[in-house]
N, C-alpha and C positions, 0 to 999 in steps of 0.2 A: 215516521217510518222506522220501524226498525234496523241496526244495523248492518245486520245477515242480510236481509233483503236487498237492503240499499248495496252490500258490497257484490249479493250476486248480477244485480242488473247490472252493476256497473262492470262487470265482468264481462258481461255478455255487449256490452255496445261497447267497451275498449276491440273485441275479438269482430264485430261487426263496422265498426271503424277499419283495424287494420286491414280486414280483409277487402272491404270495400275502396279505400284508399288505394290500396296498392293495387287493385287493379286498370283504376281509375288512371290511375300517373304510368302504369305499362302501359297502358289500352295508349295514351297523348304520345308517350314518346315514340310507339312504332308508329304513328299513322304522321305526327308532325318532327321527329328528327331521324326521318331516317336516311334522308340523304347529308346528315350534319355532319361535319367532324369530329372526330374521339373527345375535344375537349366542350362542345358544345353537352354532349354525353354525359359526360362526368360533371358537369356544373348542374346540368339537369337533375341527375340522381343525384349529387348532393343536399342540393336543396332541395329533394322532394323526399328524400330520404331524413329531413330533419322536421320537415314543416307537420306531420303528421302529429308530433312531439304536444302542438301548441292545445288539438281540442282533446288531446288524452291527460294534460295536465290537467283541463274542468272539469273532466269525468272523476279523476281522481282523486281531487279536494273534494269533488259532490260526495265520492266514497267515503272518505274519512272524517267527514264533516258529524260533529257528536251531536247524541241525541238531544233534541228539545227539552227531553224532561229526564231530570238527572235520576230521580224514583225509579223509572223502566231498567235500569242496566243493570245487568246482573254480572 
C-alpha cells in the first residue's frame, strides 16, 4: 500500500476514533457520575482524556510504517 494512502486512512480513523471516543466517555460520564463529586470528575476526565492516546499510537506507527518495497518510493 502505498504511503499517501496509508497516511490518508489513517487520518481519517485517527478523526473517527477521536470523535467517537469522546463522545463515548461524555455520553458514561453524564448518565453514571452525575451525582459524583468534583474529584470523582476530574479523575474520570483524566483518565479518559489520556487513554484515548493508547489505539491512536497503532494507528500511527501503521501510518508511518515504510513501504515493503524500497523500488516504489519515490
Amino acid at each position: 500500500m502505498p504511503v499517501r494512502l496509508r497516511k490518508l486512512i489513517g487520518m481519517i480513523a485517527l478523526i473517527v476514533l477521536v470523535v467517537l471516543y469522546a463522545l463515548i466517555a461524555t455520553t458514561v460520564a453524564t448518565y453514571r457520575l452525575a451525582e459524583s463529586p468534583w474529584w470523582v470528575h476530574l479523575l474520570y476526565f483524566l483518565v479518559t482524556g489520556l487513554l484515548w492516546i493508547l489505539p491512536a499510537m497503532f494507528i500511527i506507527r501503521w501510518m508511518e510504517r515504510p513501504e515493503s518495497d524500497p523500488q516504489r518510493e519515490r
